[in-house]
C-alpha positions in Angstrom: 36.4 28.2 184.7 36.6 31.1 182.1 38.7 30.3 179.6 40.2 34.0 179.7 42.0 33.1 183.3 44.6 31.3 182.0 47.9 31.8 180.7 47.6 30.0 176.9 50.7 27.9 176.2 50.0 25.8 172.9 50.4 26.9 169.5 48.3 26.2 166.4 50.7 23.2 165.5 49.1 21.1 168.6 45.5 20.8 166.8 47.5 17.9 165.6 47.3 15.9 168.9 43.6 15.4 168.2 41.9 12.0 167.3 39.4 11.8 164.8 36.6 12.1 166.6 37.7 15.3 168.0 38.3 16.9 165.4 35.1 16.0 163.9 33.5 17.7 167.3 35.7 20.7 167.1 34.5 21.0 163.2 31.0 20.3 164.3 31.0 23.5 167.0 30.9 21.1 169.9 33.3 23.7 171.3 32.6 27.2 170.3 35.2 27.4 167.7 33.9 29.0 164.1 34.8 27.7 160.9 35.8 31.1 159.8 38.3 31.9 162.7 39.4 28.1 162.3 40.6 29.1 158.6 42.4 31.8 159.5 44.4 30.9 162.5 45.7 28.0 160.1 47.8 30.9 158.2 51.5 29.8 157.8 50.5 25.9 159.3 52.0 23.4 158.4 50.3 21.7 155.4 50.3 18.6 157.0 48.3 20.3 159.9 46.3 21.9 157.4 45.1 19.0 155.1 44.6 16.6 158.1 41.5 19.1 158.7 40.6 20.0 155.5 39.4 16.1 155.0 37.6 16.4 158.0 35.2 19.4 156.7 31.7 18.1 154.9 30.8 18.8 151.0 28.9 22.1 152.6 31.8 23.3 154.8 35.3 22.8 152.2 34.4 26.1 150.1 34.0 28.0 152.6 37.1 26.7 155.2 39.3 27.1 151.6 37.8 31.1 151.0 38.9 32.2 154.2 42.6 29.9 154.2 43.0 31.6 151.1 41.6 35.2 150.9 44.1 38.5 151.4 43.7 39.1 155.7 45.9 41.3 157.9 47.7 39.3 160.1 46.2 41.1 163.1 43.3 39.1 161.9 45.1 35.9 161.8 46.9 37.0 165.6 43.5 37.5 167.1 41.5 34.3 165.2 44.5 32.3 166.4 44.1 33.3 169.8 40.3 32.8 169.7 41.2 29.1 168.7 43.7 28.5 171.3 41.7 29.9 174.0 38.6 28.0 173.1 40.5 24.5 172.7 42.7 25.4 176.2 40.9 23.2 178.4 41.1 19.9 175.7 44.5 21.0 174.5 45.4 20.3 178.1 43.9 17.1 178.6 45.4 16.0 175.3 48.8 17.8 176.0 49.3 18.0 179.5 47.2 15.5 181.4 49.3 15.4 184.1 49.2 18.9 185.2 45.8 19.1 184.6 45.8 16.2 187.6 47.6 18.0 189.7 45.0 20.9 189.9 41.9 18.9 190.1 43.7 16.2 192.7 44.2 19.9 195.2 40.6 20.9 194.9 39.1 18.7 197.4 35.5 18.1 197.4 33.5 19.2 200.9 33.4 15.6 202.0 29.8 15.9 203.7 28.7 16.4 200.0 29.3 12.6 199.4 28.1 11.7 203.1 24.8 13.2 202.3 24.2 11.2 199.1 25.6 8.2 200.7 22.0 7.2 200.8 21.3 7.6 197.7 24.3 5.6 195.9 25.1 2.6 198.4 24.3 -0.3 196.7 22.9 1.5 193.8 23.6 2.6 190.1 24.9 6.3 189.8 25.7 8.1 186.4 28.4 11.0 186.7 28.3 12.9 183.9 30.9 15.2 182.9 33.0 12.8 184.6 36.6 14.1 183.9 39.2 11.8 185.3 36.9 10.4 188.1 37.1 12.7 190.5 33.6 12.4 191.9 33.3 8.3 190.4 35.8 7.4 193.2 34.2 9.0 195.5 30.8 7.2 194.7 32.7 3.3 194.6 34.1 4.4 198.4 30.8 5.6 199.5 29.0 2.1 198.1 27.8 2.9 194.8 27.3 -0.7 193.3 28.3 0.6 189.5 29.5 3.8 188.4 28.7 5.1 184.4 31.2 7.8 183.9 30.5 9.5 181.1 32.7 12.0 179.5 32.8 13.9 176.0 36.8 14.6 176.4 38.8 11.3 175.1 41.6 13.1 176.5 40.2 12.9 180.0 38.6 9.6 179.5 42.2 8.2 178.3 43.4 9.9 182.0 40.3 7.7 183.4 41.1 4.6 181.8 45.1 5.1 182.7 43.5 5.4 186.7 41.5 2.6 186.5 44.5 0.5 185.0 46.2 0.8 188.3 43.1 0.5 190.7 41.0 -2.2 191.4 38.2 0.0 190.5 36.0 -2.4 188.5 32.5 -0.7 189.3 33.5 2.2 187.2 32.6 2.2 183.8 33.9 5.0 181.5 31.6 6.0 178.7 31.8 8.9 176.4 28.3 11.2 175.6 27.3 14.7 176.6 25.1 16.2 178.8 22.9 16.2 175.9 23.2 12.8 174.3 23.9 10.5 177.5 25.0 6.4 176.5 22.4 5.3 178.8 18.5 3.6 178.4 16.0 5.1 180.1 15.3 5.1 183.9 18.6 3.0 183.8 20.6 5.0 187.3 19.5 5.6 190.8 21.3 8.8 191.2 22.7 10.8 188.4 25.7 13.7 189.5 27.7 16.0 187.9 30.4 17.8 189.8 32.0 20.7 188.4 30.6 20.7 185.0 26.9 21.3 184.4 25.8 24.7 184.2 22.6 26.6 182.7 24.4 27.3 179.3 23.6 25.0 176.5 26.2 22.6 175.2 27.2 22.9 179.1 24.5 21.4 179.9 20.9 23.3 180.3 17.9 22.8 179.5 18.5 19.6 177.2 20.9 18.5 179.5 19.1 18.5 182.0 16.7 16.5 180.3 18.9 14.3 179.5 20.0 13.6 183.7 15.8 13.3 184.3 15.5 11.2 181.0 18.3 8.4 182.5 17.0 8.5 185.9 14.7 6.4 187.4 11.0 7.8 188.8 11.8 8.7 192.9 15.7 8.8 192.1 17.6 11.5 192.3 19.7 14.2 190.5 22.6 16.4 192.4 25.0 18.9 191.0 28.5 19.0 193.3 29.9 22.9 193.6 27.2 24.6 190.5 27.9 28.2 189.5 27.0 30.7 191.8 25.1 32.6 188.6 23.5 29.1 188.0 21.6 29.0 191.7 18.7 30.8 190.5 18.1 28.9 187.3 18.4 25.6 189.0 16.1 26.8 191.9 13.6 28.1 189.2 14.0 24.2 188.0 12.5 22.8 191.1 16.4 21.7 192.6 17.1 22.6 196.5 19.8 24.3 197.2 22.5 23.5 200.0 25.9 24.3 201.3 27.5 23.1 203.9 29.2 25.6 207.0 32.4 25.1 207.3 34.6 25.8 210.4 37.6 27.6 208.6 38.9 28.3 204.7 39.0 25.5 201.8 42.2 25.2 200.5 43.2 23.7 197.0 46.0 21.5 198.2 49.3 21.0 195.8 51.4 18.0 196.1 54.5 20.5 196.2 55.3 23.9 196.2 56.8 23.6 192.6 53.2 22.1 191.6 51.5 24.7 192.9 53.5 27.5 191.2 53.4 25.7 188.0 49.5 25.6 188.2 49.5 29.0 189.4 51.6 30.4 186.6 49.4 28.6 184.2 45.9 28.6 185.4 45.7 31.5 187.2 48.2 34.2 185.0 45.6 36.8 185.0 45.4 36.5 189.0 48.8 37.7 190.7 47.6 37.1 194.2 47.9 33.4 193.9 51.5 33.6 192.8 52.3 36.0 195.5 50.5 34.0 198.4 52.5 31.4 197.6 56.0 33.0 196.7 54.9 34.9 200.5 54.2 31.9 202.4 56.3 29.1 201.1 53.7 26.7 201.2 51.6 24.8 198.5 48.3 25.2 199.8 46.1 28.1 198.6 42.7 29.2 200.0 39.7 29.6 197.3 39.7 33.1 198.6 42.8 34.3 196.7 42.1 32.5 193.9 38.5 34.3 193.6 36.6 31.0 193.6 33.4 29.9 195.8 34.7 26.9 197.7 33.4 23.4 196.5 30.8 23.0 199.8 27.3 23.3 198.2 25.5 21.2 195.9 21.9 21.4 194.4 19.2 18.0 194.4 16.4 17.3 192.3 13.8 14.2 192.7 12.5 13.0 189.3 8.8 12.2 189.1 
């Protein structure tokens, strides 16, 4: 999802929440944000806030992080390298921050369920990687369609801790949370059966292409199989180009994303989806907490793409 959608409620103060590790990601680019833009949407931070980064930055990086804390800017500047930040950080903010809501969207949008029949095959009784895992969405579904061990492996610890919280309260022991990238994946060689990613692989790098997708081919075993759940519709052609078939599945009527509650559903709507009043009013119109992918501008999760690796 695009990160300008959304309605951005954090502030610069919540960098805090952030582990070690994170931070060291976040100054490493992992996630788009520049050093520059960093320094200056730290104007009028707390210090605390402000050192706990500063030890973070390498030899290379401190001179420059301290120029741009410290050199005259108008604080449109600081407004708009603030917002950059935010917006950029929104979707790990919220994991961090707000895990629950964040369940309570992805719990509504229900994966096509003849996706996971189809690869039944492919996983019973077999070893299956999800990467870009999340909070398990698609891992579940693999242990209840007979996948013998799951690897889910997730770059977010703020999602993984969601995982691990799931898994505390299910007796889900074939799961196996792990966290890597689509570009460095914590697995041997030819080590899964079928490696998946719903939701979260695209074409652009550090989102997974072309190394990424290495990566899936370089974990998977010769004959096996690789299938992206619900891709990008701008994606289709650069994964067809990449030798991967295409299929969706016909459906009989709309896909809904289905809120526990009408309250939930406004919430989400209000936050996610800000830049979209149609959602808002579909649901203020009908009093219900379902919403079809048509009003929220969204191709329904029905199609996935497959790839056997030689």
């Amino acid at each position: 999802m695009s990160y300008t959608v959304f309605e951005n409620p954090f502030s610069i103060e919540d960098l805090a929440v952030f582990d070690e590790e994170t931070m060291q990601d976040i100054l490493g680019g992992s996630f788009g944000v520049e050093l520059s833009k960093l320094a200056l949407s730290l104007r009028d931070a707390s210090w605390s806030l402000i050192r706990s980064i500063s030890r973070h930055l390498s030899p290379c990086q401190l001179p420059a992080f301290m120029h741009e804390l410290s050199r005259p800017v108008a604080q449109h500047e600081v407004e708009a390298a603030r917002r950059d930040v935010l917006d950029r950080l929104f979707w790990e903010l919220m994991y961090w921050n707000m895990p629950e809501l964040y369940e309570e969207l992805t719990m509504g949008e229900r994966i096509h369920p003849g996706i996971f029949q189809a690869l039944e095959p492919d996983m019973r009784d077999r070893i299956v990687l999800d990467a870009g895992a999340g909070s398990g969405r698609a891992s579940f579904e693999c242990l209840q369609h007979g996948a013998r061990r799951v690897y889910a492996v997730e770059p977010s610890p703020g999602l993984l801790n969601i995982l691990h919280r799931k898994l505390s309260k299910r007796s889900a022991g074939g799961i196996i949370p792990l966290r890597g990238s689509f570009e460095h994946l914590p697995l041997e060689d030819d080590s899964v059966d079928l490696a998946l990613s719903c939701s979260a692989f695209t074409a652009e790098p550090g989102q997974g292409g072309e190394g990424g997708l290495a990566e899936l081919k370089r974990v998977t075993k010769p004959g096996g199989k690789i299938a992206l759940i619900w891709p990008r519709a701008e994606d289709r052609g650069w994964l067809i180009a990449h030798g991967f078939h295409y299929i969706a599945l016909p459906l009989r009527g709309e896909m809904y994303v289905h809120f526990r509650s009408l309250q939930s559903a406004l919430r989400c709507a209000r936050l996610f989806y800000a830049h979209n009043q149609a959602v808002t009013r579909y649901l203020l119109t009908r009093q219900q907490p379902d919403v079809p992918f048509s009003v929220l501008g969204f191709n329904p999760p029905r199609d996935y793409c497959w790839l056997i690796v030689e």
